[in-house]
C-alpha positions as CSV (number, residue, x, y, z in Angstrom):
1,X,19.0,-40.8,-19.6
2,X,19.1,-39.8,-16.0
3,X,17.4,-36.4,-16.9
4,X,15.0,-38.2,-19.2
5,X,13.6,-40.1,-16.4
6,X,13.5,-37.5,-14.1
7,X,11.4,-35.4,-16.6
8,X,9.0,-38.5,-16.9
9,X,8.5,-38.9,-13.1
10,X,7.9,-35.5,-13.1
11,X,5.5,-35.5,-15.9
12,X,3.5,-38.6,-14.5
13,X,3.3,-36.9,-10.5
14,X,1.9,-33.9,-12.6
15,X,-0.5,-35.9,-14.5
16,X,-1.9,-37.9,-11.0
17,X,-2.7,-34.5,-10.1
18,X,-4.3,-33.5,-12.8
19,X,-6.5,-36.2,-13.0
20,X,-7.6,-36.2,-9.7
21,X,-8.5,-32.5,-10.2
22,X,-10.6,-33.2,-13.1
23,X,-12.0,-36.1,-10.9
24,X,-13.5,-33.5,-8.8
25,X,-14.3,-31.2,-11.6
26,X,-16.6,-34.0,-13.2
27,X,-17.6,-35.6,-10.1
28,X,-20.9,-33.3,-9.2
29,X,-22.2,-33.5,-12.8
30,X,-22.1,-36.8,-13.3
31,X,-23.5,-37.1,-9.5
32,X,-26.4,-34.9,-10.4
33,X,-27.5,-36.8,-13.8
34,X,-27.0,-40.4,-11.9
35,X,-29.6,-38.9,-9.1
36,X,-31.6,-37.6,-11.5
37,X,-31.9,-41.1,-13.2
38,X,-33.4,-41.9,-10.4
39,X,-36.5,-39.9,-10.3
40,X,-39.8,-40.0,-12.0
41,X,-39.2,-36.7,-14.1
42,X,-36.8,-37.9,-16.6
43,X,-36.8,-41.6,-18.0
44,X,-33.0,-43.0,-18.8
45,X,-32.4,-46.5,-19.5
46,X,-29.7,-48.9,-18.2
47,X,-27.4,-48.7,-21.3
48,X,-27.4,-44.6,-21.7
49,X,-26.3,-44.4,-18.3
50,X,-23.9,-47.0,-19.3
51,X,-23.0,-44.9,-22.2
52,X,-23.1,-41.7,-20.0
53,X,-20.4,-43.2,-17.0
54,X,-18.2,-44.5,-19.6
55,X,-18.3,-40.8,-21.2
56,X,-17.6,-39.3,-17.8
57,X,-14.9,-41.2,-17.6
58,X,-13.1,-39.9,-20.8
59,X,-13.7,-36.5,-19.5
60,X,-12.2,-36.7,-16.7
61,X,-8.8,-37.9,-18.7
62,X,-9.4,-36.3,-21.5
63,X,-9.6,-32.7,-18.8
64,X,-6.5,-34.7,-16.6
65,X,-4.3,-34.7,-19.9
66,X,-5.6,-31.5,-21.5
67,X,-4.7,-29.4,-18.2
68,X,-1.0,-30.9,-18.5
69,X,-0.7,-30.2,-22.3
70,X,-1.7,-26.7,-21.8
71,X,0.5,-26.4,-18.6
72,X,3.3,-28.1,-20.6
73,X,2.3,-26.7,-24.2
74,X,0.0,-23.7,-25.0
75,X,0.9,-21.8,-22.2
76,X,4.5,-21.4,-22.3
77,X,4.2,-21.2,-26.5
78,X,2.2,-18.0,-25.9
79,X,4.4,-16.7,-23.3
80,X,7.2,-17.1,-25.6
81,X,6.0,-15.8,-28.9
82,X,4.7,-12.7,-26.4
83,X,7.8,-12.0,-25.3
84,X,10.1,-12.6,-28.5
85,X,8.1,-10.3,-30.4
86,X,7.8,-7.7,-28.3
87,X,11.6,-7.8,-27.6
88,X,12.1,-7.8,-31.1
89,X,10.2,-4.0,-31.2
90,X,9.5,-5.1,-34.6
91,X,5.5,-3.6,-33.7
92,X,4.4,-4.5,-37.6
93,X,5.6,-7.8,-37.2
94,X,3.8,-8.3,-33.6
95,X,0.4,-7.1,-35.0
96,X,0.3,-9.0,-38.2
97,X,1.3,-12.0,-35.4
98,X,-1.8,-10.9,-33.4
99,X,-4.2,-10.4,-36.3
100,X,-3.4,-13.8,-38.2
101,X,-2.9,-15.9,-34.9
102,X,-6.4,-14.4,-33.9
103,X,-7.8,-15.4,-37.1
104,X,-6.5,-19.0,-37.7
105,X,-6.9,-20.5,-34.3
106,X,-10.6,-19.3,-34.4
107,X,-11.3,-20.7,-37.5
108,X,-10.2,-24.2,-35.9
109,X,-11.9,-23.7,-32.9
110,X,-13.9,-26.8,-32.0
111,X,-16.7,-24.6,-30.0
112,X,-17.8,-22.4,-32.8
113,X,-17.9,-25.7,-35.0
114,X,-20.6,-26.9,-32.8
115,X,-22.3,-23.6,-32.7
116,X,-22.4,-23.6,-36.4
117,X,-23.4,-27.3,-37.2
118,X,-26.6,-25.7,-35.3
119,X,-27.4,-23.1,-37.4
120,X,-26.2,-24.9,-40.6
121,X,-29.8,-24.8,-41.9
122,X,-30.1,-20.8,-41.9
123,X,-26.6,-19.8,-42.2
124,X,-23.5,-21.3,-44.1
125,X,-21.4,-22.7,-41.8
126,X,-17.9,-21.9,-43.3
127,X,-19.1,-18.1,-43.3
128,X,-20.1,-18.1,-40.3
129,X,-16.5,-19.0,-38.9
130,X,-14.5,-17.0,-41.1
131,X,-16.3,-13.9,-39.9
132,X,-16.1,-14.8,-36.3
133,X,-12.4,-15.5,-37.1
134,X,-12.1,-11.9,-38.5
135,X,-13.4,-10.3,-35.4
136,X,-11.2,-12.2,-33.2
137,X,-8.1,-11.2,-35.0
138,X,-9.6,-7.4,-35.2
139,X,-9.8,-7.5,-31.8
140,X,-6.7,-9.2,-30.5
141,X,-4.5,-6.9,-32.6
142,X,-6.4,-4.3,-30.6
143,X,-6.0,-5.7,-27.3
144,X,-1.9,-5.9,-28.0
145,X,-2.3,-2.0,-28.6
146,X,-3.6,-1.9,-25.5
147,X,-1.3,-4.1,-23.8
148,X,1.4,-1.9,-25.8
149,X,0.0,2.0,-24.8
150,X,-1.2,0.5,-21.1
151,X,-4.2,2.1,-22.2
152,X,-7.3,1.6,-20.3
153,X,-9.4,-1.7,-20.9
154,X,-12.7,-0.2,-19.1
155,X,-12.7,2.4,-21.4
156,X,-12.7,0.7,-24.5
157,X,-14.8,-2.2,-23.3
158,X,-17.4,0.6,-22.8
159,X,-17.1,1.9,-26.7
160,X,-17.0,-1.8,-27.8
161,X,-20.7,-2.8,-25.9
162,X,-21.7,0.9,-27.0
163,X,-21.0,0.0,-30.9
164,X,-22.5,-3.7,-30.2
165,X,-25.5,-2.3,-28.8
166,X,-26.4,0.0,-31.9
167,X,-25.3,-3.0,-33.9
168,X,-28.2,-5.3,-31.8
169,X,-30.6,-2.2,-32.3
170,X,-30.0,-2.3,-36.2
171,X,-30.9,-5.8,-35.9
172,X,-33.9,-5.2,-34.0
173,X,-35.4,-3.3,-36.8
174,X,-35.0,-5.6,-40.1
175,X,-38.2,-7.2,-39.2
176,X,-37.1,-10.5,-41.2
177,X,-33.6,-11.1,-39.0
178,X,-34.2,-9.7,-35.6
179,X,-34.7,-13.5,-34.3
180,X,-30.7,-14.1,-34.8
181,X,-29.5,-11.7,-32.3
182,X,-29.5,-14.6,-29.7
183,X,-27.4,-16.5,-31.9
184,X,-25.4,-13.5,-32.8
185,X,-24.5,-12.7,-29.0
186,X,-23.6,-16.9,-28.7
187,X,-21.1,-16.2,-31.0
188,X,-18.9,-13.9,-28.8
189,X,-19.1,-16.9,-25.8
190,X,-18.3,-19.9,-28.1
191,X,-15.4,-18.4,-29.6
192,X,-12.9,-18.4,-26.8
193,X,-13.0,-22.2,-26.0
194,X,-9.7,-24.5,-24.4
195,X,-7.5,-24.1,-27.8
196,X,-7.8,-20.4,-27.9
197,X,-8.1,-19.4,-24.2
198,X,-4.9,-20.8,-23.3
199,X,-2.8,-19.6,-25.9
200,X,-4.4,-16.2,-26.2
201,X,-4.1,-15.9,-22.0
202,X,-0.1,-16.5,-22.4
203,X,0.5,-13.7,-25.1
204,X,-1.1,-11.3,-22.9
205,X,1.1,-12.4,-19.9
206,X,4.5,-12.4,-22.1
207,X,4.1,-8.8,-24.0
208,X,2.8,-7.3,-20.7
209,X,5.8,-8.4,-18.4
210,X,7.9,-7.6,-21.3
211,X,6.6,-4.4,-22.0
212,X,7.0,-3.9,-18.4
213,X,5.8,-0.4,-16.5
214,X,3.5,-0.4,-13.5
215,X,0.6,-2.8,-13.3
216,X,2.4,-5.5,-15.5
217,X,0.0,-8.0,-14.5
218,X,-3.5,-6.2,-14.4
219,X,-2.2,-5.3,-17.8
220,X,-1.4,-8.3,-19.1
221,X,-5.4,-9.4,-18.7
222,X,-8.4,-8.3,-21.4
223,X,-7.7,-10.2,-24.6
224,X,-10.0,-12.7,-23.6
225,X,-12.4,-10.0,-22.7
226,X,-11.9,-8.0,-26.4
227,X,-11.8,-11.1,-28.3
228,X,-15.3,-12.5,-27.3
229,X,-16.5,-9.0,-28.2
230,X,-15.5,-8.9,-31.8
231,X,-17.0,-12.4,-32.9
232,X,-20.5,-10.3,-31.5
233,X,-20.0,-7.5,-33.4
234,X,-18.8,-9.1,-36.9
235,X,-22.0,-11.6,-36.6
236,X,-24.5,-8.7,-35.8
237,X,-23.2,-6.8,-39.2
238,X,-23.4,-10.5,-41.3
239,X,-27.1,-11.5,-39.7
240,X,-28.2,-8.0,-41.0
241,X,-27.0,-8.8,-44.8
242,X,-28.2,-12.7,-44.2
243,X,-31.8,-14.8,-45.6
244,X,-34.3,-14.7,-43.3
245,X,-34.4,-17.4,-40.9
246,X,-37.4,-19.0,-42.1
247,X,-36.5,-22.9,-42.5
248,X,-34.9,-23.3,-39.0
249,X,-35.0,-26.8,-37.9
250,X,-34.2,-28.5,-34.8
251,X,-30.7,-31.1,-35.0
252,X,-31.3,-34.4,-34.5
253,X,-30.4,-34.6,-30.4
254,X,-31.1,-38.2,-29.9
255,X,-28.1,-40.5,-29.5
256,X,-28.7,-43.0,-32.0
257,X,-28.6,-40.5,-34.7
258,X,-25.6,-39.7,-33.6
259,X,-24.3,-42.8,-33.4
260,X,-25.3,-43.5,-36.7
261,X,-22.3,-43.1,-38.2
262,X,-20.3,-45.4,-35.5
263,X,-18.0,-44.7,-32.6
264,X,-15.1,-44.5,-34.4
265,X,-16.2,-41.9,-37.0
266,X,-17.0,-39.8,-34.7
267,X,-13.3,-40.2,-32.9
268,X,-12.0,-39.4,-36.3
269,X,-14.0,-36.6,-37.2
270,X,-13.0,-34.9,-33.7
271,X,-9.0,-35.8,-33.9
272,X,-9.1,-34.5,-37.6
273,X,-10.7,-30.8,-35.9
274,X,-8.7,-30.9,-32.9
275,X,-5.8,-31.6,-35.7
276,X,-6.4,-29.1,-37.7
277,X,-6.5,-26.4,-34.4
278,X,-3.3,-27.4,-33.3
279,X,-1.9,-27.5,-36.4
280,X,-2.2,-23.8,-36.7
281,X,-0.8,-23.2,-33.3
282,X,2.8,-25.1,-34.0
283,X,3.0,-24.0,-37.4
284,X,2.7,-20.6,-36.3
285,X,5.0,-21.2,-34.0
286,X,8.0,-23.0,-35.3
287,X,8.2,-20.4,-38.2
288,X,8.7,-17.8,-35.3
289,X,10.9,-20.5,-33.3
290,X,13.2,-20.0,-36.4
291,X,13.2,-16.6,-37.5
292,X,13.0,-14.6,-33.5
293,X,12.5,-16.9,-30.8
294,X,15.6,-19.2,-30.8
295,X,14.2,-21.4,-27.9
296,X,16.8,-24.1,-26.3
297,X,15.9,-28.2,-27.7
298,X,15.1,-28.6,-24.5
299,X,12.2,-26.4,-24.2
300,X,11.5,-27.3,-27.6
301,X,10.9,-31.1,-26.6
302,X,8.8,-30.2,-23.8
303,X,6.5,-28.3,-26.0
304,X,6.0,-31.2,-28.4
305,X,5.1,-33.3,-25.4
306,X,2.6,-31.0,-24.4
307,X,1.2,-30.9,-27.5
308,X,0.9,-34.6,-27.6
309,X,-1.3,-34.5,-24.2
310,X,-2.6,-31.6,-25.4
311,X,-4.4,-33.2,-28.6
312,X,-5.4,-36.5,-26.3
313,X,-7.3,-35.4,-23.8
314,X,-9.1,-32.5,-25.8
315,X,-10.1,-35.7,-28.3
316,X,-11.5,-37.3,-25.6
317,X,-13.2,-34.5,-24.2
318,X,-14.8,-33.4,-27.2
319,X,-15.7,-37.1,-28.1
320,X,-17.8,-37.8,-25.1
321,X,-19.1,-34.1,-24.8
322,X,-20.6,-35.3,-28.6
323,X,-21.6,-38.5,-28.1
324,X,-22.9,-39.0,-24.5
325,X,-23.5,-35.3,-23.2
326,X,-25.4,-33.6,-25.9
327,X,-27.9,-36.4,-26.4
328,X,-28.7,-36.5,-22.6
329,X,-29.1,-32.9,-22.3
330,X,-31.5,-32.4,-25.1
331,X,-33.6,-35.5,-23.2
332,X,-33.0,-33.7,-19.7
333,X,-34.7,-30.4,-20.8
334,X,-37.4,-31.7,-22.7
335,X,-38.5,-34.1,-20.1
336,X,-38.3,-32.2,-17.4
337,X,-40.0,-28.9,-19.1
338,X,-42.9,-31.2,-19.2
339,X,-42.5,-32.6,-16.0
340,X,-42.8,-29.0,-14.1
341,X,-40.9,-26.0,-15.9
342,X,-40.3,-25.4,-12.1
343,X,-38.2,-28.1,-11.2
344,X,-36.4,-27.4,-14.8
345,X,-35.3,-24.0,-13.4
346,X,-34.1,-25.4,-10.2
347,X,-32.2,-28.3,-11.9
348,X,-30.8,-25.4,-14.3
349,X,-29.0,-23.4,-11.5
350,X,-27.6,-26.3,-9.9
351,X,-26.1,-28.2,-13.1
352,X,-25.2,-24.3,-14.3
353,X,-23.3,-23.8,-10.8
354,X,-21.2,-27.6,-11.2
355,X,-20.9,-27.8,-15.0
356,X,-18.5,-24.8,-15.1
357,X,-16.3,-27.0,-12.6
358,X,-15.0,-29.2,-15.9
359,X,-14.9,-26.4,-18.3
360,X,-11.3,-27.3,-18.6
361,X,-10.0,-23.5,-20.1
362,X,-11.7,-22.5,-16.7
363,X,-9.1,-24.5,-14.6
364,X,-6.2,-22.5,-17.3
365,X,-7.5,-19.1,-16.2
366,X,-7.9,-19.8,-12.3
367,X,-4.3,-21.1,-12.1
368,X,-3.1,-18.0,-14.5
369,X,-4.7,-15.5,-12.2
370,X,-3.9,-17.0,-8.9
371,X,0.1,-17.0,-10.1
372,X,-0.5,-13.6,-11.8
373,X,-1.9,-12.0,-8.9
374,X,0.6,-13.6,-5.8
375,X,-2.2,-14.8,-4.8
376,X,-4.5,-12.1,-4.3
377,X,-7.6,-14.0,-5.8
378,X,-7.5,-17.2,-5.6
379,X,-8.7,-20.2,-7.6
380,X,-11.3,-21.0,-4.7
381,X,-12.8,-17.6,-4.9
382,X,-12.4,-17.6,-8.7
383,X,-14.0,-20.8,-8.8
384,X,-17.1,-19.7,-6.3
385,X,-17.7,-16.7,-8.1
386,X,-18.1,-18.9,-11.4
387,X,-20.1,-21.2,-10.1
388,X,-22.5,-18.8,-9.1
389,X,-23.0,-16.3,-12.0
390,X,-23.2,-19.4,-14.4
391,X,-26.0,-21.3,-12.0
392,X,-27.6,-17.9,-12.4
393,X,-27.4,-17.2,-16.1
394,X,-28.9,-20.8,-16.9
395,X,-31.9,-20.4,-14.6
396,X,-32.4,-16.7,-16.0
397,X,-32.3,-18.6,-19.3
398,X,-34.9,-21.0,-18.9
399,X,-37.3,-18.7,-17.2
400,X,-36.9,-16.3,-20.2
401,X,-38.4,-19.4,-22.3
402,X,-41.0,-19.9,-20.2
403,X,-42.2,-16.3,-20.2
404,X,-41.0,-15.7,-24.2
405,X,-39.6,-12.5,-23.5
406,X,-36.0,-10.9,-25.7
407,X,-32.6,-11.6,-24.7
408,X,-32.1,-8.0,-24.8
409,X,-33.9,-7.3,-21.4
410,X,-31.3,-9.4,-19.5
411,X,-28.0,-7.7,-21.7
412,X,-28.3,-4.3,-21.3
413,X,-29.1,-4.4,-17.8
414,X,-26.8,-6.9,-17.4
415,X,-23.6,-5.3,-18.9
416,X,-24.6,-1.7,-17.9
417,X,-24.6,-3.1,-14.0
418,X,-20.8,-5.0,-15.4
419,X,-19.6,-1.8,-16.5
420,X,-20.8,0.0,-13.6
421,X,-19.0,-2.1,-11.2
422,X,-15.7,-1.4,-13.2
423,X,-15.8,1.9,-12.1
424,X,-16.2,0.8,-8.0
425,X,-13.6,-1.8,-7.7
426,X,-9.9,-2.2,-8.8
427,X,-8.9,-2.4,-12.2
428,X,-7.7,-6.1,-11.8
429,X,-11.0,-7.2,-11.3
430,X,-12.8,-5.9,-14.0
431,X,-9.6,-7.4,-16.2
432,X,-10.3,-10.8,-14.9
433,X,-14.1,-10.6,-14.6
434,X,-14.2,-9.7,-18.3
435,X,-11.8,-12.5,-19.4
436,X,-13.8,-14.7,-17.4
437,X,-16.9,-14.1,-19.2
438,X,-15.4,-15.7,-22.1
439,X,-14.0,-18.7,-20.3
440,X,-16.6,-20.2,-19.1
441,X,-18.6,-20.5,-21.9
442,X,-16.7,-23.5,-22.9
443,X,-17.3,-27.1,-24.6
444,X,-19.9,-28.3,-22.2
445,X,-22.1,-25.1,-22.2
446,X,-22.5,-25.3,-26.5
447,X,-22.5,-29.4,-26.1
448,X,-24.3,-29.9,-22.7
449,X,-26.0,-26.7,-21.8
450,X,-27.6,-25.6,-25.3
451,X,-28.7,-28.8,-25.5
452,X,-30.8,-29.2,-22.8
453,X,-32.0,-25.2,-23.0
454,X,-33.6,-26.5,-26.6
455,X,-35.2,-29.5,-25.2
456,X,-36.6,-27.0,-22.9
457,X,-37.8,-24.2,-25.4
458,X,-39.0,-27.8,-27.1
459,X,-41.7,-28.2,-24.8
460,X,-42.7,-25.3,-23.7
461,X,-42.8,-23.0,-26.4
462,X,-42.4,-25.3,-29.6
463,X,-39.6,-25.3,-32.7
464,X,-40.6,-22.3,-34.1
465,X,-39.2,-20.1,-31.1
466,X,-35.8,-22.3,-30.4
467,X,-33.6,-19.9,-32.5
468,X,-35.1,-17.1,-30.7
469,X,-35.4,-18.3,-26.9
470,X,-33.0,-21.2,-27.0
471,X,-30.3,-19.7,-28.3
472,X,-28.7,-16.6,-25.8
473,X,-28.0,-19.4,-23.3
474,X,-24.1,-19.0,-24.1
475,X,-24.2,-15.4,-24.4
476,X,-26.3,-15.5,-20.6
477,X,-22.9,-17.5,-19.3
478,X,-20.7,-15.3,-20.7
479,X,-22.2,-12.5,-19.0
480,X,-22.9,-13.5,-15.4
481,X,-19.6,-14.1,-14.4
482,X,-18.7,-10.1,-15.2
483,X,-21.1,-9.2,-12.4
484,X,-20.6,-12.1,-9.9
485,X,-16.0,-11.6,-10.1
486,X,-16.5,-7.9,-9.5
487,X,-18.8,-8.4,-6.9
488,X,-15.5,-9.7,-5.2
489,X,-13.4,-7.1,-5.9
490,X,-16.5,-4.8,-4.2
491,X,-16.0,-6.9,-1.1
492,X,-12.6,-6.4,-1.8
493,X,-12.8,-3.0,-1.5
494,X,-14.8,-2.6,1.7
495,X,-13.0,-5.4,3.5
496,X,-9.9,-3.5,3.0
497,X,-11.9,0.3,4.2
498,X,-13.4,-1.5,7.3
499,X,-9.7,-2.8,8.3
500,X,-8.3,0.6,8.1
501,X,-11.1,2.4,9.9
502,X,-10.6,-0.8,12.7
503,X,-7.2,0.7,12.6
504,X,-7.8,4.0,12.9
505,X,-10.5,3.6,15.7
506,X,-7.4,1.3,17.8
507,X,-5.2,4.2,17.6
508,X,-7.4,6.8,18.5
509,X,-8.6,4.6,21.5
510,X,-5.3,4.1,22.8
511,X,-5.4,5.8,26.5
512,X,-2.3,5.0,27.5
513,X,-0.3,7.1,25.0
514,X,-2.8,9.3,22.8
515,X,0.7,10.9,21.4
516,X,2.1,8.4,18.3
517,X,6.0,9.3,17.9
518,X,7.0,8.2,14.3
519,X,10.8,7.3,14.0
């Protein structure tokens, strides 16, 4: 009993923090939206902002509780299957492990759902996922090789954006399709969401520390990076074989339509997808659990917990992202693209740099790589360098409507500058900026984000040109973050040549005794 209660006290302390980190997460957003209530530009009556406080509010517990779950949950079940297959050395069994997990959690992934209710009307939905799901488990069997042979993630990122880029130019030239490669580059952002990134993070960490040698850590960091690639690549070849996209119609944004159905339906509808996700996860698991883990009861009870809080607060997360967030940031975009497409871009780089702050698989990889790395980046810098790419990416995005110009022209400068980098600063930061990418292109990007982006292509360029300029938004954050993490590492670098030049300068200056004696 005694050790019951102290696991409960320690659970709730936990939790208090939790919350009151996610209270600071959601704080600037909701800030932002409340001042901009307040203005002329956009025109939001008493009971939405009702609506829109009492949805802030589940986010912030519905982030509080998730963040514990994963902490208590996904993280440790990844670590463990990690390291109990690859002390098993049964490599068959590990990859077939990889490939399915890969596959199944993507299928249930509540981001892509979102992405593909979108683009329902010119591709089937159920397609759509199963072939994003097949290029996630491609490519985390891949990134376990890698993990495995400690071969070199730069170097096969390069081949992978080479393939995807003669993929895109394919695309280009069916005359009929070439306006879904926007959606086609969404796919590799939307794919790695808060049931994925936490699990898929962990198995990294466990077979790399297992598997041991030098680096351990910087090698235990890319499968976020590989498996937003292969979602890319497996759309690309599916758009190419796919009707044209000549009956694309805008959803219905507005918040009575989808509040049509009632408040509760749509509480059901999201705990029977979050459901089904973590179904996947501990059924995975448990046959593992009996046939190599072994884990103690005890660890086995704290899992279930997790889970618990786990399925809670992402329900409520995804609930209010649905009903509250996505209705307002269809309204925000299309009022203030007629209000002044400047202002629009201004607001878009501010909201871009706070709404990645309640991402909550973003608060999963800050506290993985400040633990991972002793320290070395921390979740302040991680957090700064976030803030910045994805405050960048949106305003890139909008102007790109407002000029009507392809996504293309920001990509390949974009990821040839990425890829550059990773051959300037240390390996560990090209690891993490490429994992990163993936992260923050969470729930409120595809629910919030998108949203507001079409609004925007709404009014300025008109329906027929969402799928085309809208969409590319996700793929935009994915990308940013890649430039902005390595910029670090750059700094990195010559802070750490200035101090030994300071050093060398000190020694040669030193009059008293020009002569060092090393003992």
């Amino acid at each position: 009993m005694s050790e019951s209660k102290a696991l409960a006290k320690s659970i709730w302390v936990r939790l208090k923090d939790k919350l009151v980190e996610a209270l600071t997460s959601v704080l600037p957003v909701s800030v932002i939206v409340l001042l901009l209530s307040l203005t002329p530009w956009v025109d939001i009556s008493v009971s939405d902002l009702v609506m829109f406080v009492a949805g802030a509010l589940m986010l912030i517990v519905g982030i509080g509780l998730f963040n514990l779950g994963a902490d208590m949950a996904m993280t440790p079940m990844g670590q463990y299957v990690g390291e109990g297959l690859t002390r098993s050395k049964k490599l068959g069994l590990l990859l077939t492990v990889a490939f399915f997990m890969g596959l199944l959690i993507t299928v249930a992934e509540p981001d892509l759902s979102v992405l593909a209710s979108q683009v329902s009307a010119i591709m089937n939905g159920k397609v759509l996922i199963l072939t994003v799901g097949v290029g996630v488990g491609i490519m985390l069997l891949l990134g376990v090789v890698k993990i495995i042979f400690h071969a070199d993630l730069t170097s096969i990122l390069l081949y992978c954006y080479m393939i995807l880029f003669c993929l895109a130019a394919l695309l280009m030239d069916n005359d009929d399709n070439w306006p879904l490669l926007s959606m086609c580059f969404d796919s590799g952002g939307v794919t790695t969401g808060p049931i994925t990134v936490p699990f898929i993070m962990a198995l990294g960490v466990g077979i790399a520390l297992s598997v041991g040698g030098r680096n351990a850590n910087e090698n235990s960091f890319g499968l976020i990076a590989l498996c937003s690639v292969g979602p890319i690549a497996a759309v690309l070849v599916l758009s190419m074989f796919a009707d044209a996209p000549t009956n694309y119609q805008v959803p219905d944004y507005s918040m009575d339509a989808i509040l049509s159905g009632g408040l509760g339906h749509i509480i059901l509808e999201t705990m029977s997808d979050v459901a089904q996700s973590l179904i996947l996860i501990i059924v995975f698991f448990f046959v593992l659990q009996s046939i190599v883990l072994k884990l103690p009861n005890t660890k086995i009870i704290q899992i279930l917990v997790g889970i618990v809080y786990t399925f809670v607060g992402l329900v409520l997360f995804l609930s209010a992202a649905e009903m509250v967030f996505m209705p307002l940031g269809y309204r925000i975009g299309l009022a203030l693209a007629e209000a002044n497409p400047v202002i629009l871009i201004v607001f878009a780089f501010i909201i871009g740099m706070v709404v990645v702050l309640a991402e909550p698989a973003v608060h999963v990889l800050n506290n993985q790589v400040s633990e991972i790395t002793g320290g070395e980046v921390t979740r302040g810098q991680m957090m700064s360098a976030l803030s910045i790419g994805v405050g960048i990416s949106i305003g890139l995005s909008v102007i790109r409507i407002y000029y009507d110009f392809s996504l293309l022209y920001y990509l390949i400068p974009g990821y040839a500058i990425s890829l550059g980098l990773s051959f300037l600063v240390p390996r560990l930061y090209t690891a993490i900026a490429f994992d990163s990418g993936g992260v923050a292109s969470g729930p409120l990007t595809s629910s919030f984000i998108l949203p507001m982006v079409v609004g925007a292509c709404m009014s300025m360029q008109g329906q027929s040109k969402v799928l085309e300029l809208a969409f590319g938004v996700v793929a935009m954050v994915a990308m940013t973050p890649l430039i902005t993490i390595q910029c670090l590492g750059f700094k990195s670098v010559l802070a750490t040549r200035y101090r030994r030049k300071a050093a060398f300068r000190r020694i040669l200056a030193a009059a008293d005794d020009p002569i060092i004696y090393f003992e």
